[in-house]
N, C-alpha and C positions, 0 to 999 in steps of 0.2 A: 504494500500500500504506500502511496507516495502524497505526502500532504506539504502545499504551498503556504508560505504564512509570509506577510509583511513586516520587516523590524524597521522602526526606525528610530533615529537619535535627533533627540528635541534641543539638544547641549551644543551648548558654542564650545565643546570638547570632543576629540575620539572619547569612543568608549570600545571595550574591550567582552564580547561575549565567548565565552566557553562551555565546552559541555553541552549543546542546544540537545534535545532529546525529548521522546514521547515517549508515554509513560501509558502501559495499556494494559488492558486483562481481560479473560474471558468471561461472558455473560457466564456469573454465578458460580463463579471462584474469584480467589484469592489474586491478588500480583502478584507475579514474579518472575523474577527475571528471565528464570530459563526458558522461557514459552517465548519469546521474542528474539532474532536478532534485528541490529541496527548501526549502524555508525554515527559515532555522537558527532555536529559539526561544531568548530569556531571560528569567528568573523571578528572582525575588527569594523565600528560602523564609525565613519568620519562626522564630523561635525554636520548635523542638520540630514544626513544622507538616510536614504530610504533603501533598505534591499530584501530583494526576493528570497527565500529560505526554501530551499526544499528537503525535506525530511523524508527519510526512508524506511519503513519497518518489514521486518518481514515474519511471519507466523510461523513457529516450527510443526505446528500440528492446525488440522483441519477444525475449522468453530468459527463461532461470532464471537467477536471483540469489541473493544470499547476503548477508545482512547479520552484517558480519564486528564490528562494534561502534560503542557510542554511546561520540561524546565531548563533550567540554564545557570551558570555563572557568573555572575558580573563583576569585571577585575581581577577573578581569583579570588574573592574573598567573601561578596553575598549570593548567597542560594536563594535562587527566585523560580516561582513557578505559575503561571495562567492556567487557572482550573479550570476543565471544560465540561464538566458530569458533577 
């Protein structure tokens, strides 16, 4: 499954995002990790700059899923996440 998302930086600063990643699980279980791969991305968004995200997950077994929210890094140092469920 491949999901678009728009980041953009509102700061007269780069900012620094790491770790971008979705965060999913099956209808009516638990999360976890092992049922998914993915590759985490990181960007770097410049000052005022808008850019396109694509995110990739892939299911290791057959079912419906849910993608419960993207998170991410900011700087290396705060953990932030947009819940979508």
């Amino acid at each position: 499954m491949i999901v678009k998302l728009l980041m953009k930086n509102p700061l007269m600063a780069d900012i620094f995002i790491n770790n971008i990643k979705l965060v999913c699980r099956y209808e009516d279980q638990e999360a976890s990790k092992d049922d998914f791969d993915q590759i985490e991305r990181n960007i770097v968004l410049r000052s005022l700059e808008t850019k396109e995200i694509i995110l990739e997950i892939f299911p290791r077994k057959a079912g419906k899923f849910i993608i419960e929210r993207i998170e991410w890094i900011l700087f290396d140092v705060v953990s932030c996440a947009y819940q979508m469920v």
